[in-house]
Backbone bond lengths (Angstrom), bond angles and torsions (degrees), N, CA, C in turn:
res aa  C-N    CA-C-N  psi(-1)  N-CA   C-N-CA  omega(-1)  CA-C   N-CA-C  phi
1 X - - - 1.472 - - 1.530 108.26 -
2 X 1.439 112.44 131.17 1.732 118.52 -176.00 1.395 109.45 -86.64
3 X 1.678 124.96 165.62 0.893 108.21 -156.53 1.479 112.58 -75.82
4 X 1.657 115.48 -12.19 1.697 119.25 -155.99 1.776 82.95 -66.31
5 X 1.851 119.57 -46.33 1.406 111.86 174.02 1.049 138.16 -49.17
6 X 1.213 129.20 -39.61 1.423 157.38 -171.89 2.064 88.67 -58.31
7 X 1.614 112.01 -57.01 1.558 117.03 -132.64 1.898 66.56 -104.45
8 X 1.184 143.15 -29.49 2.045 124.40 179.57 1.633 98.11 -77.36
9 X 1.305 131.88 -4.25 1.480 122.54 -157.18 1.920 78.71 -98.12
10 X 1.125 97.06 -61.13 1.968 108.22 -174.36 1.141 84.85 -34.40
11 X 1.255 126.74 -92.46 1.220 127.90 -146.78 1.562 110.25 -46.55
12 X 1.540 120.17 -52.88 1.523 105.32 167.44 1.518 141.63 -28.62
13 X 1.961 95.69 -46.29 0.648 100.78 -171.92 2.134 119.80 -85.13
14 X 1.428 97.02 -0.39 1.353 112.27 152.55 1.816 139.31 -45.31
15 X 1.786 75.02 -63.89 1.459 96.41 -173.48 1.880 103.50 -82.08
16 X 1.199 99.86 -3.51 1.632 83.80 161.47 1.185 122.47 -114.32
17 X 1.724 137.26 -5.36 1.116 138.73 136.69 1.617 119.50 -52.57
18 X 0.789 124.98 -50.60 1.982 128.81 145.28 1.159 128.96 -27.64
19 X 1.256 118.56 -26.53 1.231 140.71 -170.43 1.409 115.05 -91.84
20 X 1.694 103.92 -58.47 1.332 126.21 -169.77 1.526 96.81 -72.52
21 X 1.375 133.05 -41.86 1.404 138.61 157.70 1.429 125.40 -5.25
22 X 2.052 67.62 -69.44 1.956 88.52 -163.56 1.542 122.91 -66.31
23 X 1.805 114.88 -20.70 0.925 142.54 -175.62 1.739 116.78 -89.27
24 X 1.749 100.97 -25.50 1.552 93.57 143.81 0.993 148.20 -90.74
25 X 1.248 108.62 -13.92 1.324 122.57 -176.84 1.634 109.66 -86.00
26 X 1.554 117.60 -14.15 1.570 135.50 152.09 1.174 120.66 -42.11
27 X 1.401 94.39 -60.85 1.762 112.76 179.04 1.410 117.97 -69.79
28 X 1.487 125.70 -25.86 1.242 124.17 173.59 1.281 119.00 -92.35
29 X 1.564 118.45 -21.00 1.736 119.02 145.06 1.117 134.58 -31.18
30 X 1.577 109.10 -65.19 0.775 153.77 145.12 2.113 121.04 -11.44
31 X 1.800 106.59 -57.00 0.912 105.38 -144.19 2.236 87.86 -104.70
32 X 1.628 89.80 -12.89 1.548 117.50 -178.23 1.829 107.72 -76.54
33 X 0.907 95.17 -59.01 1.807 106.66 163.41 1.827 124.49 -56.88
34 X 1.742 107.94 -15.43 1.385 101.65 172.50 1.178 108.93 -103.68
35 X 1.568 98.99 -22.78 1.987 94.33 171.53 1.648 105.44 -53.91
36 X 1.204 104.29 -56.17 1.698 114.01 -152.47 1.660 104.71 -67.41
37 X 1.211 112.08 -24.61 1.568 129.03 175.91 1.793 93.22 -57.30
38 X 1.598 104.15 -66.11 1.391 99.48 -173.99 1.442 122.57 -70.29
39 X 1.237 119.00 -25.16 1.153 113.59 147.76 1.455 144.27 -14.72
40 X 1.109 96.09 -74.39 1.531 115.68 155.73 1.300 150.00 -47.11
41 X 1.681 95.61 -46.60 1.661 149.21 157.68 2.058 73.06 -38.50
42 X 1.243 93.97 -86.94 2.053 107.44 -158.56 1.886 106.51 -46.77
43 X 1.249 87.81 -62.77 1.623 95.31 154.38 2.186 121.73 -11.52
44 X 1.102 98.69 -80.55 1.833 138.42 -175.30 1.800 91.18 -53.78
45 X 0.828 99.74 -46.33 1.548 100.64 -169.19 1.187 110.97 -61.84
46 X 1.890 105.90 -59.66 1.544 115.79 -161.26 1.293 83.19 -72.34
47 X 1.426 139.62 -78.27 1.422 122.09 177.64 1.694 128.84 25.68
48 X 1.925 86.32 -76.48 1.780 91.28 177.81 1.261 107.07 -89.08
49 X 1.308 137.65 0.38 1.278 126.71 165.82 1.731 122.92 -67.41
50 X 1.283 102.27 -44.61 1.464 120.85 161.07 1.355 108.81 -48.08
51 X 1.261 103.91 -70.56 1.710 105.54 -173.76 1.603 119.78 -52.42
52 X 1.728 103.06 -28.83 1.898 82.85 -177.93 1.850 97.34 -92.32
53 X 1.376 113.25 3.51 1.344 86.91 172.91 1.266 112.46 -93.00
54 X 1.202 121.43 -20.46 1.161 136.55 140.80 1.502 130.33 -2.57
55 X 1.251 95.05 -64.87 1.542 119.20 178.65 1.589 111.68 -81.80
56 X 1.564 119.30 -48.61 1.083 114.70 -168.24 1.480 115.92 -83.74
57 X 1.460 106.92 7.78 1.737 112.28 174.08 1.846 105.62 -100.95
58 X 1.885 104.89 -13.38 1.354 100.16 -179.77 1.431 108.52 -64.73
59 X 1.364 96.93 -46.00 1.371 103.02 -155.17 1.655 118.07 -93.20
60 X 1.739 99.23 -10.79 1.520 93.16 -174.35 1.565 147.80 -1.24
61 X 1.509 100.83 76.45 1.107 128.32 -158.45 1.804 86.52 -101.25
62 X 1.264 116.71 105.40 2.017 106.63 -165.45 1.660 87.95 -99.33
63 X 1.302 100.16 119.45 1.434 126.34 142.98 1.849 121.94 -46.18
64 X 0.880 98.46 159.22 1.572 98.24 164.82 1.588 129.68 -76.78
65 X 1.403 109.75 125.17 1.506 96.95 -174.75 1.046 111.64 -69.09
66 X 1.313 156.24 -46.91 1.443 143.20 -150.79 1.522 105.92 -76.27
67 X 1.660 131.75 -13.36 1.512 138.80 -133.60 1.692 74.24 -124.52
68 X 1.321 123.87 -42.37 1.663 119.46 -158.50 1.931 89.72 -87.84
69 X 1.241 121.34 -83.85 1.234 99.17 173.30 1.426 167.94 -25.97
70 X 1.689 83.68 -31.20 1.764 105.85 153.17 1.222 112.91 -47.21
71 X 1.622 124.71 -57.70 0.888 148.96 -136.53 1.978 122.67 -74.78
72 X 1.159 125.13 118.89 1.795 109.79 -157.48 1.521 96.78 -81.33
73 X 1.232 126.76 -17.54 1.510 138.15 -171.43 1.898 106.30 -42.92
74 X 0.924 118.65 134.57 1.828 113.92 172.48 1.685 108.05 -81.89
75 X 1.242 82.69 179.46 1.902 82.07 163.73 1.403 93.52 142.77
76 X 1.619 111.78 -157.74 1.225 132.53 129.77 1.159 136.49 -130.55
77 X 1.214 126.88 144.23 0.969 113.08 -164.71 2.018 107.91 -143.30
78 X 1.210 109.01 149.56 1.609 107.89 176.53 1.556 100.86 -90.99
79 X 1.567 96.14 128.44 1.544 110.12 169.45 1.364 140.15 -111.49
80 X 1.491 150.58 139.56 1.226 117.49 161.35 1.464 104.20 -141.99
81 X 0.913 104.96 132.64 1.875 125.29 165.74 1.499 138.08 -136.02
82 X 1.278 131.89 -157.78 1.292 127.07 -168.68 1.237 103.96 -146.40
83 X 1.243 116.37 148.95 1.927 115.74 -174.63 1.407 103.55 169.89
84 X 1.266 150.95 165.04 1.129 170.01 140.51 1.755 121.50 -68.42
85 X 1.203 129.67 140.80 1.526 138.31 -176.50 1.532 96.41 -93.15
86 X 1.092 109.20 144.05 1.378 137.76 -172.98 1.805 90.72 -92.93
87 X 1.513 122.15 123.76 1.234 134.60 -173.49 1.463 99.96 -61.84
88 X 1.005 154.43 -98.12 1.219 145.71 141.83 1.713 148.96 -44.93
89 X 1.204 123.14 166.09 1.347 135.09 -21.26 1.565 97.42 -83.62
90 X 1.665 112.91 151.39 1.275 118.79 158.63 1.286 128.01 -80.82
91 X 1.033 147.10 167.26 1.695 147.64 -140.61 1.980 109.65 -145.62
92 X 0.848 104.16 77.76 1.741 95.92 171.99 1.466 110.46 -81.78
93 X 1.362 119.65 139.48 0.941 117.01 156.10 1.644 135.69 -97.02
94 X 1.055 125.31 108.92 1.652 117.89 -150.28 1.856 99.12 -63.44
95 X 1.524 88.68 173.74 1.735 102.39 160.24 1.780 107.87 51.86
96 X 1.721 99.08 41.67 1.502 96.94 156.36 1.700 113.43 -125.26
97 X 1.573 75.88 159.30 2.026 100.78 -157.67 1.478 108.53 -101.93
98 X 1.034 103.72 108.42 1.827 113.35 159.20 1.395 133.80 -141.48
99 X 1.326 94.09 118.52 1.623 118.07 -145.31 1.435 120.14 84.30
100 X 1.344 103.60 -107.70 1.621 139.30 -176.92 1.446 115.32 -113.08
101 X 1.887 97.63 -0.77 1.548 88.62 -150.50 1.649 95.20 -122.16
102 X 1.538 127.09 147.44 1.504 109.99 -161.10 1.947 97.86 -122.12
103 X 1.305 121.35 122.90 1.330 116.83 -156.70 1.773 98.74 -146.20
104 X 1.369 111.16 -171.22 1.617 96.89 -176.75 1.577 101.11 -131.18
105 X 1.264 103.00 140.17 1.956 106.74 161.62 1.144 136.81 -43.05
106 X 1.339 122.54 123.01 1.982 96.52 -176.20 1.498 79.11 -106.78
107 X 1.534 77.44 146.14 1.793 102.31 167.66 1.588 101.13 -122.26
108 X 1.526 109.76 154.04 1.630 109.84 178.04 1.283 85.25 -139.28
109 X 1.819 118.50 148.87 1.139 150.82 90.92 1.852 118.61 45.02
110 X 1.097 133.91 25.61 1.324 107.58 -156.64 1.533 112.79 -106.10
111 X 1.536 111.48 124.82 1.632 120.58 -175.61 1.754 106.20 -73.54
112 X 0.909 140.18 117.98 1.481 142.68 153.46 1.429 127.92 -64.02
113 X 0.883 118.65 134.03 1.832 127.73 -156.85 1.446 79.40 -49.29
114 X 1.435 133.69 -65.14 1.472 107.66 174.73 2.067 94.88 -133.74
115 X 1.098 87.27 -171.44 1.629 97.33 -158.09 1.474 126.83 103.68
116 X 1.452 124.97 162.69 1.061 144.59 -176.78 1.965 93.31 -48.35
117 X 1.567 117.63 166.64 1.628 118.13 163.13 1.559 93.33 -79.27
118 X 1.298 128.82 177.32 1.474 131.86 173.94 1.573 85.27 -171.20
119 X 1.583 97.59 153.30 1.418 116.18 172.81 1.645 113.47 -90.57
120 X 1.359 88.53 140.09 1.643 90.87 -179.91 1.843 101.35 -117.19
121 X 1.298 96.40 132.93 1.831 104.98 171.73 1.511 106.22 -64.49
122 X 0.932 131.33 115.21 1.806 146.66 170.79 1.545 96.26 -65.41
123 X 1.263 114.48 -44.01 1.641 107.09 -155.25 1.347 109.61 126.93
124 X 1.447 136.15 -163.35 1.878 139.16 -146.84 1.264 84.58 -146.37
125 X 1.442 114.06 141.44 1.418 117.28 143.58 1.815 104.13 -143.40
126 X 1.600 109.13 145.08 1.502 115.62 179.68 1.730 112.95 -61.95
127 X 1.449 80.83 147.16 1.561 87.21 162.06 1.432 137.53 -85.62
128 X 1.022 147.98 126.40 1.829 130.34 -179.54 1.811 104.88 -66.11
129 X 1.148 91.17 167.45 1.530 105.00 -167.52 1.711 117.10 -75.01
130 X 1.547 112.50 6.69 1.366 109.67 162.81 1.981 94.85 -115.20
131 X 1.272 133.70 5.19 1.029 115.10 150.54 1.648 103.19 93.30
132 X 1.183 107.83 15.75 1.395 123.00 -179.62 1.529 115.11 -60.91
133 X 0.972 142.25 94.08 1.430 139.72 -160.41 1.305 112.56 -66.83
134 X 1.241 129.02 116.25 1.649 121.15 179.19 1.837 123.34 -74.43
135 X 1.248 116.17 162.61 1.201 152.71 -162.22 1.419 87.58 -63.78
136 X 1.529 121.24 131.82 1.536 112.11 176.32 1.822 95.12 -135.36
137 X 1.088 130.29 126.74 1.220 139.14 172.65 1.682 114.24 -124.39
138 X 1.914 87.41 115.78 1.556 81.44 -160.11 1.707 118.18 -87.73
139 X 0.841 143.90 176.07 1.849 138.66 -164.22 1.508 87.64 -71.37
140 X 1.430 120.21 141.70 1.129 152.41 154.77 1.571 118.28 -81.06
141 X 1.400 101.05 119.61 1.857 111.26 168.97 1.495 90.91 88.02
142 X 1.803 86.65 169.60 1.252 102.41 162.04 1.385 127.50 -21.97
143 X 1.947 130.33 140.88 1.500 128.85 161.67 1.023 122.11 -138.90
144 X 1.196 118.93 119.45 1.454 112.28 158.27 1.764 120.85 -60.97
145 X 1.371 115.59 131.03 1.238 98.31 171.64 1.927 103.04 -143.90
146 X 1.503 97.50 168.91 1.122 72.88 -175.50 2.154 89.84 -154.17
147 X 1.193 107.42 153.85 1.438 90.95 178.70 1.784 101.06 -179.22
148 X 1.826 116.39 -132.33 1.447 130.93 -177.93 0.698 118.47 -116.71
149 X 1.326 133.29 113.59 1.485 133.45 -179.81 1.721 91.08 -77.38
150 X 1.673 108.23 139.32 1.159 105.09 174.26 1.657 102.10 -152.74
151 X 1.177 127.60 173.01 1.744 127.57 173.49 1.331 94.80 -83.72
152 X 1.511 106.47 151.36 1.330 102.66 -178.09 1.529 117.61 -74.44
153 X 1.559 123.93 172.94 1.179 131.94 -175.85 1.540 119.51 -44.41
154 X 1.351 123.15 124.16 1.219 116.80 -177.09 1.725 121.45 -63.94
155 X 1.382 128.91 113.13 1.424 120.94 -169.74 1.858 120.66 -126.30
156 X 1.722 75.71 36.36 1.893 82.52 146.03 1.750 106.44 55.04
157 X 1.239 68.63 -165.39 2.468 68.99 -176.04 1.274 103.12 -69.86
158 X 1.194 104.18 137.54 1.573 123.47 -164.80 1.864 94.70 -106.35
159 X 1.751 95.44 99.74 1.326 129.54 -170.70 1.758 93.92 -92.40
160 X 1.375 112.87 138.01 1.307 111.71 151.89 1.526 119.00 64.82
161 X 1.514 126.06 -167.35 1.600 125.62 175.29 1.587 106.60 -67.49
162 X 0.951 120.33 -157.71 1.655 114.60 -175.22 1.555 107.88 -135.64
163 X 1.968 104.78 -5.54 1.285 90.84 -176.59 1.944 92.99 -166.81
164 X 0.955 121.09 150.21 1.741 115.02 178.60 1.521 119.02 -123.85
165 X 1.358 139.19 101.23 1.215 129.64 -158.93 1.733 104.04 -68.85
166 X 1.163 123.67 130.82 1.264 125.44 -175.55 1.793 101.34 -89.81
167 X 1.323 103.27 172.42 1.203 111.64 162.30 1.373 141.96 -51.28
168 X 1.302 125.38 -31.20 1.227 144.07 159.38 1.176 122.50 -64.81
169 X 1.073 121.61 -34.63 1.478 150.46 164.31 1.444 123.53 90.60
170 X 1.433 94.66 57.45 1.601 114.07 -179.91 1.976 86.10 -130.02
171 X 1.812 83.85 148.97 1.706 87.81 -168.45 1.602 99.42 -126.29
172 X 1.700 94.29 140.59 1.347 111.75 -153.76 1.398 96.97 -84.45
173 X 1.514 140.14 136.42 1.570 131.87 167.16 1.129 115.08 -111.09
174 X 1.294 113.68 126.34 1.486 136.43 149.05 1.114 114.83 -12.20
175 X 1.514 93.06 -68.50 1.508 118.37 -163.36 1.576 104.12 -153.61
176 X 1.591 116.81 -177.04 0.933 116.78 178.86 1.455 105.97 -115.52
177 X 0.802 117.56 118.41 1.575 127.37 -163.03 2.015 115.69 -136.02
178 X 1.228 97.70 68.85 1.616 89.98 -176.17 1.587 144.74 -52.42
179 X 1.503 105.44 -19.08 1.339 109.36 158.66 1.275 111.00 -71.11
180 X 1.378 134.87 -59.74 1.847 129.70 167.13 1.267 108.71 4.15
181 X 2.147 90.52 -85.71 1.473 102.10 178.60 1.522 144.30 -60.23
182 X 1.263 95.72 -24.76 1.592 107.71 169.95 1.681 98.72 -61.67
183 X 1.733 127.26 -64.85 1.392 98.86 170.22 1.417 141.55 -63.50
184 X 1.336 109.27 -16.81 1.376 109.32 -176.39 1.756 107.31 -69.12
185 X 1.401 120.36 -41.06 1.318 144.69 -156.63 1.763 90.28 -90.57
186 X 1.040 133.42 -21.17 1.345 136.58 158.48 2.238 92.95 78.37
187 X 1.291 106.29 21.77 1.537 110.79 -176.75 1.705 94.90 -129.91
188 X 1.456 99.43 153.42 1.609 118.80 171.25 1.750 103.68 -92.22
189 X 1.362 99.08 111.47 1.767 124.12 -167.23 1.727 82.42 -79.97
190 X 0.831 123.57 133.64 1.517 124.83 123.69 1.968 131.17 -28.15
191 X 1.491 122.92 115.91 1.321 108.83 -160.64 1.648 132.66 -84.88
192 X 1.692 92.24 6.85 1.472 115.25 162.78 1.236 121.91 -131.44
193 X 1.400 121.19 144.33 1.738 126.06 -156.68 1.646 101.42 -95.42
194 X 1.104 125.86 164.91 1.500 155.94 173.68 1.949 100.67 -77.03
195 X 1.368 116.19 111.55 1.108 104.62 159.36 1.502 104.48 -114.48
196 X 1.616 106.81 113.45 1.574 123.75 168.73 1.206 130.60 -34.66
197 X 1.338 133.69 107.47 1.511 122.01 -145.72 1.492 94.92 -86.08
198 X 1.206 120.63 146.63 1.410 125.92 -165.08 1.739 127.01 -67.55
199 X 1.405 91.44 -24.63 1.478 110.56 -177.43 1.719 98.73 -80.90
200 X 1.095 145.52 40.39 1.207 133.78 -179.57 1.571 105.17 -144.48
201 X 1.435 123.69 147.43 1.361 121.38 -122.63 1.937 97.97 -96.59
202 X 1.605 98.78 -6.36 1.555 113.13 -164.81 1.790 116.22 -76.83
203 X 0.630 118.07 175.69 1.974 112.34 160.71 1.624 105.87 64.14
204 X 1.515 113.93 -166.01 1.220 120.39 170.58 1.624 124.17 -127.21
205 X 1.174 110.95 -133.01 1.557 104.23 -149.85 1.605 88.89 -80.50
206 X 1.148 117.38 155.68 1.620 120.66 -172.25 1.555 118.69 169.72
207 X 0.991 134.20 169.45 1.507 154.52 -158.20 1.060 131.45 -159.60
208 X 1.249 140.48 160.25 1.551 139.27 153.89 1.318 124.53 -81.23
209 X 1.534 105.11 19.77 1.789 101.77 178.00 1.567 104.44 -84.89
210 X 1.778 77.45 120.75 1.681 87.70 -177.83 1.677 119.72 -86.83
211 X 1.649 103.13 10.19 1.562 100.88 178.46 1.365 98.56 -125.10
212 X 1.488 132.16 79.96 1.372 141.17 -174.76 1.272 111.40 -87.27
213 X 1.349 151.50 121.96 1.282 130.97 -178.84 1.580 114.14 78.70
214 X 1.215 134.41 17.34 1.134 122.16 -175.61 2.003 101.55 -156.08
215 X 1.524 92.67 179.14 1.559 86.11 -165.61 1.757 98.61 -91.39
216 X 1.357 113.18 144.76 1.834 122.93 -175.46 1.941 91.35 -83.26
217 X 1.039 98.56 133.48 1.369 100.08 152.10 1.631 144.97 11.72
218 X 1.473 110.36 -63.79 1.197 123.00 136.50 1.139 143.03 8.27
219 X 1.089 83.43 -79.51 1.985 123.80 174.06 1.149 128.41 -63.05
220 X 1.491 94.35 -27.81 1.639 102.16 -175.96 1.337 108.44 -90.68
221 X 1.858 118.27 -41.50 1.236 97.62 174.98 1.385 115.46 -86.84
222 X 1.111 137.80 3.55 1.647 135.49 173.97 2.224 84.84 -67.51
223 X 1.099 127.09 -67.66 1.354 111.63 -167.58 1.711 100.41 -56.43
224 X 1.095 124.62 -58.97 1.375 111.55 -161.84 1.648 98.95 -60.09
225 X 0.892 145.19 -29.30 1.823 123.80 175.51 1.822 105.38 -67.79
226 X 1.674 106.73 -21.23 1.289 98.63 170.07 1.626 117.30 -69.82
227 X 1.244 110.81 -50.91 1.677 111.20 170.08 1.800 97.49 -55.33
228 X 1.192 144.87 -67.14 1.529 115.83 -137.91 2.009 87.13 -86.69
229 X 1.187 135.08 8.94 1.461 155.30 175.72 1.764 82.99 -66.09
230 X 1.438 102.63 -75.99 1.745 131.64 -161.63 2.122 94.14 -49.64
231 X 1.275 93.18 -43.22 1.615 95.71 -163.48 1.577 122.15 -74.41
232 X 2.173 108.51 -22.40 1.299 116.87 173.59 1.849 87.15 -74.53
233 X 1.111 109.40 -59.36 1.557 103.92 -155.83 1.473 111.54 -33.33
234 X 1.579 103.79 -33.72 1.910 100.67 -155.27 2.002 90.15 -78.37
235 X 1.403 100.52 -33.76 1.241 97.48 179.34 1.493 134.13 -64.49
236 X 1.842 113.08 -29.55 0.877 117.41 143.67 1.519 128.82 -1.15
237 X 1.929 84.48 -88.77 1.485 112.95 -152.53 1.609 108.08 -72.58
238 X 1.718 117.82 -22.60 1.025 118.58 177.61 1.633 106.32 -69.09
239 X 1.378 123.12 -37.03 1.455 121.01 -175.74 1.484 109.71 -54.75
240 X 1.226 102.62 -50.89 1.349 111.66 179.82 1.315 146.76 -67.92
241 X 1.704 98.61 -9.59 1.599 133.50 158.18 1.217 110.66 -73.52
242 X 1.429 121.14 -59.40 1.506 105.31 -169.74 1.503 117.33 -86.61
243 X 1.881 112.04 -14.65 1.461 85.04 -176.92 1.944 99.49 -105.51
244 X 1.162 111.21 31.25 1.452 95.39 172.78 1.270 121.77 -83.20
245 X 1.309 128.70 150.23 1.371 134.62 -170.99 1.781 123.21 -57.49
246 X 1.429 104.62 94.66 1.698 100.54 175.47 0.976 113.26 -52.94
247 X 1.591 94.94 147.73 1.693 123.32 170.47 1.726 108.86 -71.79
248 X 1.188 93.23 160.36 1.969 91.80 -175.70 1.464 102.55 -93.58
């Protein structure tokens, strides 16, 4: 091979490493701009999620519980009604965070003078450091209760069973997953839970923060300016690859 061959092959073999470059650095534009899109996307959501609870704690105008729970409609909404807790089984949900401190949800059982059963959030209590599950005794007799109708907690990829009956015979959840329990529980759950309004003397430590365990708003767009951050840079550097001045 002569040298004029030797020095058109280089160069080929330039312009297709240049090439192959430019076409990754496309794809990672590309792949930087759909994160940050969704970002935002997650962002937009919690937004109005905040805001109608927002609203529906201004105005707490309480609907009827048995009429709101029936009901397949989303939202939120302020409720109050009367019904009794079903003695068993109680419902923890593992791997919840308050503060510093990581403990589980009790959920109870609660029948409505009429309506579907629906779970009501009790409130958090910690775990000790061998993980010993505590004693849950749910309110006796008649209750008034009154609180947020909300969808239950969002729980991400749905890993594994959804719930494990322990020995005691309170069942540990994954997640909150109401078809599960509706079959496991052999009863038709209601498809949004009871959040216990805090001012009422029953349950334990608890709130209406409806983004527990997860990132607020905030968060989401501080990362997404990091992705479309990630997406000028690559673009940058790609500009600056192909039009900089070759060497001879």
């Amino acid at each position: 091979m002569d040298d004029v061959a030797i020095i058109r092959h280089g160069r080929w073999l330039v312009v297709r490493v240049r090439l192959a470059l430019l076409l990754l650095a496309l794809a990672l534009i590309a792949a930087f701009v759909s994160l940050g899109r969704w970002q935002l996307q997650r962002a937009g959501d919690k937004q109005q999620m905040l805001d109608a609870v927002a609203e529906a704690l201004e105005r707490k105008q309480a609907q009827a519980l048995d009429s709101v729970a029936a009901s397949t409609n989303g939202g939120y909404v302020w409720v109050s009604g009367r019904g009794r807790f079903r003695p068993a089984p109680v419902l923890l949900l593992d791997n919840q965070r308050r503060g510093n401190q990581v403990g589980v949800r009790v959920f109870g059982l609660f029948q409505p003078t009429r309506g579907p059963t629906l779970l009501v959030d009790l409130g958090w209590l910690p775990l000790s450091g061998d993980r010993r599950l505590p004693r849950i005794d749910l309110p006796a007799g008649e209750q008034a209760l009154a609180g947020l109708m909300t969808p239950p907690p969002s729980s991400g990829i749905a890993l594994g069973p959804a719930y494990v009956v322990t020995d005691s015979g309170q069942w540990l959840l994954t997640r909150v997953d109401t078809s599960a329990l509706s079959e496991g529980l052999q009863i038709r759950l209601a498809p949004r839970i009871l959040r216990l309004d805090p001012a009422l003397p029953l349950g334990y430590a608890r709130d209406l923060d409806v983004l527990p365990n997860t990132l607020p708003p905030e968060r989401h767009r501080g990362y997404a300016l990091q992705w479309f951050g990630l997406a000028l840079a690559v673009l940058l550097l790609a500009l600056i690859f192909a039009f900089r001045r070759r060497q001879p």
